[in-house]
N, C-alpha and C positions, 0 to 999 in steps of 0.2 A: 442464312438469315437467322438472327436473334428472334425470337418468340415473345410472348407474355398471356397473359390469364385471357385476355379477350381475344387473340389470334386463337389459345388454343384453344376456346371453347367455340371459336368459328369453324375448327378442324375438324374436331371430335364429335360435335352433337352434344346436345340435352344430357342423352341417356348413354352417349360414345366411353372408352375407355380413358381415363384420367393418366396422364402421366404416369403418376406413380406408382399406377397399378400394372401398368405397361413393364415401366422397367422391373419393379418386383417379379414378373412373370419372364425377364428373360434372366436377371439375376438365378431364380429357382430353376429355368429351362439349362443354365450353365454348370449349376452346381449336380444336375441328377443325372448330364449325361457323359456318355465315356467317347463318342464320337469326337475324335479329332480335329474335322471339319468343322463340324457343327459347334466348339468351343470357339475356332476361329473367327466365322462369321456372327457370333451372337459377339466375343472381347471387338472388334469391329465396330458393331453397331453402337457398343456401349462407351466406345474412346469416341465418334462421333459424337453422342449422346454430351459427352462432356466437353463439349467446346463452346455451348450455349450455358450461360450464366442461368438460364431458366432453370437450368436445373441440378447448378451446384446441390440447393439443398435436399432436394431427392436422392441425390448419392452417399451425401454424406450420411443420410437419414440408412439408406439401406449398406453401408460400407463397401461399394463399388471402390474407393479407394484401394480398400485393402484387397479388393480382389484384380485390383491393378495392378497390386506387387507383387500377389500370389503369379501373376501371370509371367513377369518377367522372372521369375525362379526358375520356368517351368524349359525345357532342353528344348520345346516347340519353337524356331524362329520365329515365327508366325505370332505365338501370341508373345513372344516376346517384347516384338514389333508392335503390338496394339495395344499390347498393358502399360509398355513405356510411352507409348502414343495418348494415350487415355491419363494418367500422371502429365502429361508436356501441355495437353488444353487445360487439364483443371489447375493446373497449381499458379495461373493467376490471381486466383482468387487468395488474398491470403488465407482466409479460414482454411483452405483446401491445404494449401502447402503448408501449414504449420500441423496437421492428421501428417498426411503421408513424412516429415520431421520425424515426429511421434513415433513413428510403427517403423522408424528404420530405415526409411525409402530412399535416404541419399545416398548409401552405400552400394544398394542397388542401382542405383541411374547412373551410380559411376562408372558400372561393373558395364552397363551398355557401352560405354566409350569404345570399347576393346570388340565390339559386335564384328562382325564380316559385312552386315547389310548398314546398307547407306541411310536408310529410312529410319534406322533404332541410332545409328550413332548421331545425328541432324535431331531426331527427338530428346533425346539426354543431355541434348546441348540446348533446346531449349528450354527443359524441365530445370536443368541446373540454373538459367540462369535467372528464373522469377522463381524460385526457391531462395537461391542466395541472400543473405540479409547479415544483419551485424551479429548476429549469436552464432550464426552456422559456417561465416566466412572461410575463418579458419578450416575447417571440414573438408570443405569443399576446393577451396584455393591452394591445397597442400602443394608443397612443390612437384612432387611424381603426378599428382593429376593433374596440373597445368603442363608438363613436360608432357603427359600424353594427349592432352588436348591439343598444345602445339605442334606436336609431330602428325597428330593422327590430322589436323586442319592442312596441316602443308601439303603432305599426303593429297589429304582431298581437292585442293586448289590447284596441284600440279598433275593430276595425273585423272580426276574426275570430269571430262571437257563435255559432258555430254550436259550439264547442267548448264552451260552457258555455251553463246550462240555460233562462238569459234572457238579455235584452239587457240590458244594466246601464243604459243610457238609462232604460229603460222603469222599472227598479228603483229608478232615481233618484227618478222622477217618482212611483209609487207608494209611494216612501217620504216623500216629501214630501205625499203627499195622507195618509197615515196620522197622523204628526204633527200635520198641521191639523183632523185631526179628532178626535183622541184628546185633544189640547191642549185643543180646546174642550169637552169633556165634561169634562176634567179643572177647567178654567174655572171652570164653572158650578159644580161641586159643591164649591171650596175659597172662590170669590167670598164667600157667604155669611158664613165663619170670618174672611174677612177678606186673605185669601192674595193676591199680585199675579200677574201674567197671566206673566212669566217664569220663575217654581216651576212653577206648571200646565205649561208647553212642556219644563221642562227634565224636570219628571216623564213626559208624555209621552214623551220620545226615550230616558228609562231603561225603562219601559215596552214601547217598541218592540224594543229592544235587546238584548242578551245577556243581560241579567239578568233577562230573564221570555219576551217571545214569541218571540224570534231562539235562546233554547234549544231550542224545538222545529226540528228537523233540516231539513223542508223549508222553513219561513221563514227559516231564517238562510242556507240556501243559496240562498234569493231574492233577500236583503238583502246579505248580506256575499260578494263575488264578488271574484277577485281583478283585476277592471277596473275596479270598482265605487269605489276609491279614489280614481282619476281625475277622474270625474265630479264625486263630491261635494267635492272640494279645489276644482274648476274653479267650483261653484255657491257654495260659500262664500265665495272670493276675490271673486267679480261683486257676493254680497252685501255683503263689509265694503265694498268700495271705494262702493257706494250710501249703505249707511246712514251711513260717514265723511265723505262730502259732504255730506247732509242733516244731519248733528249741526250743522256746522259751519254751514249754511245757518240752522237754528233756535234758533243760539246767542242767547243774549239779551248784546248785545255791550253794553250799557248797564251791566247787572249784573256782569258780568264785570268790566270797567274800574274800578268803582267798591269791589270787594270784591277785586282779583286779591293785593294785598299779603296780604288774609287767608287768600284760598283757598292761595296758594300755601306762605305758614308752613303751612299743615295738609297740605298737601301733600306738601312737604317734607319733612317732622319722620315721615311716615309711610311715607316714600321712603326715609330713610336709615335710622331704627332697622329697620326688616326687612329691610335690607341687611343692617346688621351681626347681625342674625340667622339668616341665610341664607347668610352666611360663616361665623358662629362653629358651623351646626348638618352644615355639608357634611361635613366628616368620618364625621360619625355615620351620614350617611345614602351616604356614599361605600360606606361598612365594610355596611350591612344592605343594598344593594344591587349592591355587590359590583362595583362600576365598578373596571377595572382602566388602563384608558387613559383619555384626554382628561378628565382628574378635576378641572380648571382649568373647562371650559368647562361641563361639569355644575354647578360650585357657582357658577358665571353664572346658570344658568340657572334654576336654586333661588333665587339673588337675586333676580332681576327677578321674579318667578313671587310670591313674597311680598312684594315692594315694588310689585307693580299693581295698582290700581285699574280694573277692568271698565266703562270711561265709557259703552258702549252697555248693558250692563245695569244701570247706575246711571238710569243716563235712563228707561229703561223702567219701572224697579222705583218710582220716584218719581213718571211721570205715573199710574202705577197706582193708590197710595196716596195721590194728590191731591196729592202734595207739590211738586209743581214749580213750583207758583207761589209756595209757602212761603219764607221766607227760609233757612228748614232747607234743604229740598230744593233750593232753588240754591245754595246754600252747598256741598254736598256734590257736585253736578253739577259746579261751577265745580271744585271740590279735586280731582275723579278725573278730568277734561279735565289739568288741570296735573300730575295724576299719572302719567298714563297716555304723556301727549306726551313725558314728559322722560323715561319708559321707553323708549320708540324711539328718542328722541333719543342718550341714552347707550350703547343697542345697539348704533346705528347707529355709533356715534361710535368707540367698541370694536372695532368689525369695520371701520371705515375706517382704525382707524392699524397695521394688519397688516400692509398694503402700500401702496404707490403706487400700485398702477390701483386699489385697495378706495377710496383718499382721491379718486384722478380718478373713478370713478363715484359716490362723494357729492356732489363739486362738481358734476356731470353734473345729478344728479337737485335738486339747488337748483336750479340753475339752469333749469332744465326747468320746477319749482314756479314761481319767482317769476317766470316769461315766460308761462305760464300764467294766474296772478290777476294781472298787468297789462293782457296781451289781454282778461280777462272783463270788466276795465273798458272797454273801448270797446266789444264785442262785445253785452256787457248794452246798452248808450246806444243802438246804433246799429238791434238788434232795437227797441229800445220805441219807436224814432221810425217805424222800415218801418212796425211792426203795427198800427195807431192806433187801426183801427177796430172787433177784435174783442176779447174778454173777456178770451181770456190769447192767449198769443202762438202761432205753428204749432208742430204736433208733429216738422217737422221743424227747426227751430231747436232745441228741447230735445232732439231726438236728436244733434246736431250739438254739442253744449255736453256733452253727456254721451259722447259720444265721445272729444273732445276730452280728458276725463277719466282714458276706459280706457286711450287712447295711452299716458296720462302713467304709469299704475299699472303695466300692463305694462311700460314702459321702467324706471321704477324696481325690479320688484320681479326685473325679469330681470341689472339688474345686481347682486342678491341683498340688496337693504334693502326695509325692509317700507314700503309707500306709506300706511299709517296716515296717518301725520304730514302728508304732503302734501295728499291726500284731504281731510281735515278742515280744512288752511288753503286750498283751494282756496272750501270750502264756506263759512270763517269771513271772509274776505275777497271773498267775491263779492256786486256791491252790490245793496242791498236798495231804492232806489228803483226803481216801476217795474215794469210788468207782468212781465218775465221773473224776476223772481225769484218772484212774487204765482205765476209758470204753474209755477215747480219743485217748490216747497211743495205747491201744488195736485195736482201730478201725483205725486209721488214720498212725498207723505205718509203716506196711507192703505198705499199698497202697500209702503213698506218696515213701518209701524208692526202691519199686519194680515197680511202674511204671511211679509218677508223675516227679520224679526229674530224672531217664534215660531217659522218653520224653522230657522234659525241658532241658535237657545236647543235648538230639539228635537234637531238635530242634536250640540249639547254630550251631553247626556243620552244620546243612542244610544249613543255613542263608550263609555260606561260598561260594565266588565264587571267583576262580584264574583269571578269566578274571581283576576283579580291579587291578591286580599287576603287570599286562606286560609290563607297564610305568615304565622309571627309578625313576621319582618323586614319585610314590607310595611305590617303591620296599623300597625305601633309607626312607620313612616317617614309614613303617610300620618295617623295622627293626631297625630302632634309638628306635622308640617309647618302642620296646622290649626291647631292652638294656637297656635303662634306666628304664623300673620297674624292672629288674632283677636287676641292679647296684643298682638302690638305693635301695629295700628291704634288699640284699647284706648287702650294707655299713652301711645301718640306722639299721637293726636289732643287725649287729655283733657289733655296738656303743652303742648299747643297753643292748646288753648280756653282754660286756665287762665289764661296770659301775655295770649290777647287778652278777656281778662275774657268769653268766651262762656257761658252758664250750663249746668250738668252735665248737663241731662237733654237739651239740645241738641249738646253735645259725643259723648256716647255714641247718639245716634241719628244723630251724623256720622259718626264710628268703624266703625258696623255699618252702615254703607251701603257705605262703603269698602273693609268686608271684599271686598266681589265681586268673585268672579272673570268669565273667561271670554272674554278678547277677544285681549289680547295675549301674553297669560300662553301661549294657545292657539296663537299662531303662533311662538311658540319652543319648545312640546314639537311639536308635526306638522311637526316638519322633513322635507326632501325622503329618501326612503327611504337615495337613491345619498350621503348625506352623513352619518349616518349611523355616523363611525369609531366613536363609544364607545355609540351607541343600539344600542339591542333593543326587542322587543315588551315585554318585562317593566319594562322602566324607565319605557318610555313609558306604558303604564297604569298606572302607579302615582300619577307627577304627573299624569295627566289626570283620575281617579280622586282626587286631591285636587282638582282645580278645580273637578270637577261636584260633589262634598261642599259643599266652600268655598261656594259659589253657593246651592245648597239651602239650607244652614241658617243661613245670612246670611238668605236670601231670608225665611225662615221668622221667623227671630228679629226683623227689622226691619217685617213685617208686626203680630207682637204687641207690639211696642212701641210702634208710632204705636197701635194700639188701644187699648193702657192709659193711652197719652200722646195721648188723642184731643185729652181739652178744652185741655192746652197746647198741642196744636199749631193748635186752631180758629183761624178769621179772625178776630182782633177789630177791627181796622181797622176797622166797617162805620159808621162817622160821622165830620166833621171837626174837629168841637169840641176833640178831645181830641189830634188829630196833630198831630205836629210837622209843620212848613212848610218844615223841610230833611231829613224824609224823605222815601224816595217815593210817591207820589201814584198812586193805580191809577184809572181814569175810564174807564168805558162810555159813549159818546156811541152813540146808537140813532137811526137814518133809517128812514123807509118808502119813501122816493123822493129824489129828487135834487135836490127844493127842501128837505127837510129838512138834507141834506149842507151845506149852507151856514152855519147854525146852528150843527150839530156843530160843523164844523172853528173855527167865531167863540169858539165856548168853550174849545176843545182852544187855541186861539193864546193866548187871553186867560190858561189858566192855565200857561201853558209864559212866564210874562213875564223871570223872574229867571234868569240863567245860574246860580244856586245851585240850583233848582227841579229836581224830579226826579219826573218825571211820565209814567207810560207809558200812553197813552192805547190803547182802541181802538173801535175803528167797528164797530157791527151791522147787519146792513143787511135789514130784517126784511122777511121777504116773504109774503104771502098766500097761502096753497096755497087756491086753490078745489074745492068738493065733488066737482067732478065728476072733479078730479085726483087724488082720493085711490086710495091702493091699500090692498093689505094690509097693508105693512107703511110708517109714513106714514115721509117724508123726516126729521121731526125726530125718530125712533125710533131713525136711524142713527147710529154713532159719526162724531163731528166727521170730515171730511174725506169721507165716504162719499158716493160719486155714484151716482145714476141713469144710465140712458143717454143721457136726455134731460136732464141737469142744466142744462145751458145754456138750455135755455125758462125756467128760475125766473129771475121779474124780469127778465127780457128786458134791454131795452136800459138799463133801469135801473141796473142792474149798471156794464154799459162809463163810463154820465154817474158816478158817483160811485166808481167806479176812477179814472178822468181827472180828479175834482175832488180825489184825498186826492193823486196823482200832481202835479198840479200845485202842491198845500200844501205836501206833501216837499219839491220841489225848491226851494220861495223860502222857506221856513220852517226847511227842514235838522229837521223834526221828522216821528221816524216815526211810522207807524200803523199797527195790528195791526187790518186787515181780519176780519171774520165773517162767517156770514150765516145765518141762521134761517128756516125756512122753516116754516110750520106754519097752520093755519086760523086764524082772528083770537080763536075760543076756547080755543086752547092756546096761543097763540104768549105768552103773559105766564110762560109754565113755560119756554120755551130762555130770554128773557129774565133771569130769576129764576136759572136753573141755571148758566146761562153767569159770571153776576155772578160766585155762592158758586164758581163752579172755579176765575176766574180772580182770586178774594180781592179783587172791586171795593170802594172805597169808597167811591162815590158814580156811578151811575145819570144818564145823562140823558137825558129823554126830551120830544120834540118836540108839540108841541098840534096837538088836534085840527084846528084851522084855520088857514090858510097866509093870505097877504097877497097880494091882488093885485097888478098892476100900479100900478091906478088909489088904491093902499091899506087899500082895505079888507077887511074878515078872511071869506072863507066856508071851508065848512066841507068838510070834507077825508073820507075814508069815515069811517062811524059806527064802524067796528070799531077804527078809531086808537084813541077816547074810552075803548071799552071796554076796550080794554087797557092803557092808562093805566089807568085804575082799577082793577084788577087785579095791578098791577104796584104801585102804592103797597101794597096791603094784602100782597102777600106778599113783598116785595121782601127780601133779605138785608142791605141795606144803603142808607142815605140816597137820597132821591130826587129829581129836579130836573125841573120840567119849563117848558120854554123854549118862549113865545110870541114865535116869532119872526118879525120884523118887517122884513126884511133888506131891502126897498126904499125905507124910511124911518127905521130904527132899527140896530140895533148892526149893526157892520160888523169883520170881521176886522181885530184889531189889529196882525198883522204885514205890514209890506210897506205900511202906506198911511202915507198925509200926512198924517191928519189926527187928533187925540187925541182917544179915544172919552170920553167922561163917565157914568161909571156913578155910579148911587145905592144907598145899602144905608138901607131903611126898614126902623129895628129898634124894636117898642111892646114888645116882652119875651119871652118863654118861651123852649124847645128849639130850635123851628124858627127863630127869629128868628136865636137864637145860631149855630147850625148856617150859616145864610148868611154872619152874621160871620165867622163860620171859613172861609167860601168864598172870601169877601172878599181872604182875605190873604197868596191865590196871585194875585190880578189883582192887588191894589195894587203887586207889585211891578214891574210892566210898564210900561214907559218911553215907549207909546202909549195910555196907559190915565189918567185923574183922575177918581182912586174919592175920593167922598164921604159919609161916614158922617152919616144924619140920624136923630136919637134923637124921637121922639116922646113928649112928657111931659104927663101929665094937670095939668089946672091946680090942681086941688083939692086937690093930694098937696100935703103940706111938706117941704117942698126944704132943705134943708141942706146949707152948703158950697157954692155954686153952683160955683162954680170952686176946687176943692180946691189950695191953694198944691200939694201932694208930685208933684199928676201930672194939677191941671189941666183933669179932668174933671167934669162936675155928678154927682154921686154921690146917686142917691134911696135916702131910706132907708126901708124900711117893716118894719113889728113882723107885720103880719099872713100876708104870705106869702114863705116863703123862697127863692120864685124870685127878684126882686126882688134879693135877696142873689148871686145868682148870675147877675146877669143885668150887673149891678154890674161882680162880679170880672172878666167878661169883656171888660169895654168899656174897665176900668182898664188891661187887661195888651192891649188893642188899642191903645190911646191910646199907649202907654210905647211899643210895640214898632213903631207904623205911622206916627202920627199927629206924636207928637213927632218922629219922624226924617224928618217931610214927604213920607213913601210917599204918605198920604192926608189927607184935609181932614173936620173933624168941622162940628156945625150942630145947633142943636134947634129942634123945633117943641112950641108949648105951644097944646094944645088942651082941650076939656074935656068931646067929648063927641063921634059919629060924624058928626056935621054939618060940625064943624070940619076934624076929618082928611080928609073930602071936600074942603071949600074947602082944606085945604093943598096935596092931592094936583094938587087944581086948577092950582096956582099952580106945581109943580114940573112937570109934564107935560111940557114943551116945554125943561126946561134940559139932561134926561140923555136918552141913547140907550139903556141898559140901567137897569132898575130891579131891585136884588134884593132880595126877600122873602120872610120865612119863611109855610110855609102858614097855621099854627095854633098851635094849644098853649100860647093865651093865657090860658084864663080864659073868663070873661062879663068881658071889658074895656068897658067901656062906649066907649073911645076905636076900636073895631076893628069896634062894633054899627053897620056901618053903612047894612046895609036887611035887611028880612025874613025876602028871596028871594036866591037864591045861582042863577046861570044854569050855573055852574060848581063846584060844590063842591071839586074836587080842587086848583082853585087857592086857595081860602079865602077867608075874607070881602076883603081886602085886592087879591090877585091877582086875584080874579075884578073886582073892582072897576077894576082897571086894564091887565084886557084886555080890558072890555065897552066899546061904542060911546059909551056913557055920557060916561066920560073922554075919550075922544076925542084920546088922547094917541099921538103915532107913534115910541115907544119899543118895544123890546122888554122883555122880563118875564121873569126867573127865578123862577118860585116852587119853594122847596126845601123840603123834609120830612124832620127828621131820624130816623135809623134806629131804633124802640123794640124793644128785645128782648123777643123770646116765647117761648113751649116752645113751641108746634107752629107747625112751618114747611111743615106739609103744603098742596098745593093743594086738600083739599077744598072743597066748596059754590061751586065757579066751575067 
């Protein structure tokens, strides 16, 4: 309590002691004695004494000041602690602080900074700062004394916890367990509507946050602390530089290279009009938020802010929505990677022509990047050759590789550019032959995709608080700002699609993907506190406050529009008859073990033949979960990448042989492959199969027979549970299906890397399936190790017209009765013109007339080709295809089954293929 003349003379009495005479008497009690103690408790009373304005002028009258300095001179902690303390009350007063100026006193309150005790460094920190004024600034603001103020504050906010109510570690950590579980609740109940998995995190962390449960007084003094800032800047940073690697790691660099002319016109076009948006609107939002300095570097930062595209939550929000295997959804992945990079890039580029060391620490951190992904080339080479003989490689080489990483992020972002850019070309250029890439994927997938980037989404959302927008000036700043990155992505993408003839309802579901924010947009509003000149709390909520909006209702608007745009955005792809043979080609090859891996990779070379050929293949590597292995919750229940703790027992050594054989394909084929692996009982395992296809948009399925070939050649039979899921797989499969009798000790042999030209046959008697193979057909014919032979079987009894039609040369049957015939026709016409005449392949017919005959012809071809390919069915009652009873194989069809039984006795291999028929229920019931 402050005092005055009539409180104290209600204290004291009449005749009581005054003031002044008080303190004079412990002034003279301090100066006569030598007592230790007794100096202490008298400098005490009298720092007390000076915290009431009553009685500046009493001190100043008897020079308590200066016996305040004398104190902190003195080696006594104690009174060092009360002379600095007694200085830190008076020197409100100016008249006070301009005495202790005078006699020297800021050298000394400096010298406290450097104290051991908490109490003298917390007092010279408030002495200095109602001291400070325009004559003594300089003095006191030197650079070594702000460097030891800031060090010695960090210091005290990170490691002093007993000052506030938790440990902010701990508040970190249970903020981060709150978001993962509020995220998931939120999950489940928008999954349903259709909502992706980044709206649910980012509503979580607004959820968590000022704007509902952090209102309540004791949670937000749980959450929001002022050390607590620290922390979570330091976990965010760990996370981008992770999940920037790993983008970069799971780029599809195929796609990329063959679409970057388009992605990046969209890119572009929605880079530069929100620029000039973001220039023309700064003024307005200069004036409603009331920026009085650095008004240059604010409408920067309004630019970049509406010209970014959010590439970690574009990838998220698109594998959510299924779309990443879409040509939409790479399309718009590929545009906000080019959007986003050439936003750092220009940042960067901005802030390096400022000065000379700003340009020498850009060269610095190139240079750093591109000595970096050259070492990953040898370092990747030299790990896959050490580790040979386990699954993925040790966890102390990926810690050593990720290391290596942090160096690089810290060195860049300490000489003040953001390590986005590098991060991501570390991750885009590091090579993908080879188990250490197969071990980063593996290890860094699950746990960036399931926990680091929903914390990082929750944590956008926290940061949100509705108190910045209760102003009109806010309301009107933060919804113009929205409009115009929706308008402009809008108008600059649909300008873009137009010119590259993209159609409108894929241009506008590019647009709103693009709108998203929240990645980089985010590391140029959370600048460093001490940088700062033209920021405030109020500014910075405003734009953070548009990112988390921006993100929501993007997030929201591009979930209901792939919903209403479901059926155009479906896979139709799921047969080959009708692709083009210079698109690209999506292929599921499926192994049970590592003699079927041989097979796969013969088909995957065969259709990879033409350097025009554009084919991304990948390998499933299916494995039997046995009954007694199951738990609660089984393995293929899990999202992709999910491990047990025992995941390495699934497939044992199986695994390492068919890593080592696609490892060994890579490297002499230069063709990648996209490893899987399904694990499931032999009666579900046809459902990851199935599921797997429809996510990743397969066209075509292959899958391996039940019986393998031995040594000596001949076929036994392989587990029963193969057959059944073959059979299984045909009837619910999403797309065409192949299945390969293969014969690899006597029959087709990988056609890249050998001497010798394999000879394939295509026996076509008519229908879908038949056709369907043709259409197989005319990715191998263009393989320069490959003489593919087209053999047409013709019934004798039909009238043949035109035997060799002059226009294009082929026997053309005509029949009035069934109009497959007719189209069985047009296919062989426009094979002919397109293969045959340009000497890809070699045509032939057989004239038979009845199931006997096509046996003796089959007869007679057995022994010329190494691969025969044939459609299952879907002939008819052909009489030329009736060729016994009994089927020992049904799924291969009268023909296949005929010529992978011992009967034939032929040492080819055998594709028999099934083309994809569309149904309404794709449900797995009754299996």
């Amino acid at each position: 309590m402050f005092t005055n003349d009539q409180r104290q003379e209600e204290r004291t009495g009449k005749y009581g002691t005054s003031r002044l005479q008080y303190l004079q008497e412990l002034v003279s009690q301090f100066q006569n004695t030598t007592d230790e103690e007794t100096k202490e408790k008298i400098a005490a009373n009298l720092a007390n004494f000076a915290y009431d304005p009553y009685n500046y002028s009493f001190l100043r009258q008897l020079n308590v000041l200066e016996l305040f300095l004398d104190c902190i001179t003195e080696p006594n902690e104690k009174l060092v602690e009360f002379g600095v303390g007694g200085v830190c009350n008076s020197c409100v007063d100016p008249a006070n602080a301009a005495i202790i100026t005078q006699c020297g006193g800021i050298p000394l309150v400096i010298q406290c900074l450097s104290s051991p005790v908490r109490n003298t460094v917390n007092y010279a920190l408030g002495a200095l700062y109602y001291i400070c004024n325009k004559s003594n600034r300089e003095e006191i603001l030197k650079p070594e004394v702000v460097d030891v103020i800031e060090s010695m504050d960090l210091i005290h906010k990170r490691w002093c916890f007993d000052e506030y109510s938790f440990n902010p570690l701990v508040t970190s950590l249970t903020q981060i367990s709150c978001i993962l579980a509020i995220s998931h609740f939120f999950h489940l109940l928008l999954k349903p509507v259709g909502q992706p998995g980044p709206v649910a995190q980012v509503l979580a962390g607004v959820v968590l946050g000022p704007l509902f449960l952090s209102r309540i007084q004791d949670i937000r003094d749980f959450f929001i602390q002022p050390t607590s800032a620290d922390y979570y800047q330091f976990f965010s940073h760990l996370f981008e530089i992770t999940f920037m690697f790993l983008i970069g790691l799971e780029t599809d660099i195929s796609f990329s290279k063959r679409n970057l002319y388009v992605a990046s016109i969209i890119a572009f076009s929605g880079f530069i009009l929100n620029s000039i948006f973001g220039a023309a609107f700064s003024p307005l939002f200069i004036k409603l938020l009331r920026i009085r300095e650095k008004k240059v570097d604010f409408a920067s930062v309004v630019m970049m802010t509406l010209a970014n595209s959010a590439s970690p939550v574009v990838i998220r929000l698109t594998a959510d929505l299924k779309l990443d295997t879409s040509d939409v959804g790479r399309l718009a992945v590929t545009s906000s990677l080019v959007n986003e990079m050439s936003c750092v890039l220009v940042a960067s580029l901005v802030f390096a022509v400022s000065s000379w060391e700003s340009f020498s620490y850009l060269f610095l951190s190139f240079l750093l990047t591109v000595l970096l992904i050259g070492s990953n080339q040898y370092l990747a080479r030299w790990i896959n050759k050490s580790d040979r003989e386990n699954k993925y490689v040790s966890n102390a080489y990926v810690s050593f590789i990720f290391f290596l990483i942090l160096v690089l992020s810290f060195i860049i972002e300490s000489c003040g550019y953001s390590s986005t850019l590098s991060c991501f070309l570390v991750g885009l250029m590091f090579p993908r032959k080879g188990k250490t890439c197969r071990t980063l994927l593996s290890r860094l997938s699950y746990v960036v995709h399931n926990f680091l980037l929903p914390i990082y989404f929750g944590y956008i959302g926290f940061q949100f608080d509705i108190d910045y927008l209760k102003s009109i000036p806010t309301t009107i700043t933060v919804v113009v700002m929205i409009l115009l990155n929706f308008g402009g992505k809008l108008v600059s993408t649909l300008a873009a699609c137009h010119y590259l003839k993209i159609p409108l309802n894929e241009g506008v579901m590019v647009a709103l993907i693009l709108s998203l924010k929240g990645h980089f947009d985010l590391q140029l509003i959370n600048v460093q506190p001490n940088t700062r000149l033209w920021w405030n709390a109020y500014v910075h909520g405003v734009l953070l406050s548009t990112v988390v909006l921006d993100t929501v209702i993007a997030g929201i608007i591009v979930a209901l529009t792939v919903k209403r745009e479901e059926e155009s955005l479906a896979h139709k792809k799921t047969s080959l008859e009708l692709h083009d043979p210079e698109s690209e080609l999506r292929i599921l090859a499926c192994a049970y073990g590592p003699r079927h891996s041989s097979g796969a990779l013969g088909l995957i070379s065969a259709l990879n033949g033409s350097k025009r050929a554009i084919v991304t293949p990948y390998l499933m590597h299916l494995v039997e979960l046995p009954e007694k292995r199951k738990t609660n919750l089984m393995y293929h229940q899990l999202a992709e990448g999910d491990q047990y703790s025992d995941e390495d027992d699934y497939g044992g050594d199986d695994v390492v042989e068919i890593n080592d054989a696609v490892d060994t394909f890579t490297s002499e084929t230069k063709i990648l492959i996209n490893i899987v692996k399904a694990v499931s009982a032999f009666a579900t395992l046809y459902e990851d199969v199935c599921t797997g296809a429809e996510d990743r948009r397969i066209s075509i399925i292959f899958l391996p027979f039940h019986k393998y070939q031995r040594i000596d050649g001949n076929m036994e039979i392989d587990k029963e549970g193969i057959r059944a899921t073959n059979q299984r797989v045909l009837r619910h499969a999403p797309c065409s299906i192949g299945i390969l009798v293969d014969r690899t000790v006597t029959g087709f042999q990988q056609p890249h890397c050998s001497n010798s030209v394999q000879h394939v046959s295509i026996l076509f008697f008519g229908g879908p399936d038949d056709r369907e193979a043709l259409a197989c057909s005319k990715w191998i014919s263009s393989h320069p190790q490959v003489n593919l032979t087209l053999i047409r079987f013709l019934q004798v009894r039909e009238q043949i017209s035109g035997s060799h039609n002059q226009d294009n040369g082929v026997l053309v049957t005509v029949s009035t009765n069934d109009t497959e015939y007719a189209i069985d026709n047009t296919s062989l016409v426009e094979f002919y013109n397109r293969y045959i005449a340009s000497g890809k392949a070699n045509y032939t017919e057989k004239h038979v007339s009845n199931g006997a005959d096509t046996v003796t012809a089959l007869r007679e071809l057995r022994d010329m080709y190494s691969l025969f390919i044939v459609g299952k069915g879907g002939r008819g009652h052909s009489p030329i295809t009736t060729l016994s009873d009994w089927e020992e194989c049904p799924e291969l069809g009268t023909v296949g089954d005929l010529l992978a039984s011992s009967d034939l006795n032929t040492n080819a291999s055998i594709l028999v293929i099934q083309k994809h028929h569309h149904t309404t229920d794709n449900s797995f019931r009754g299996d």
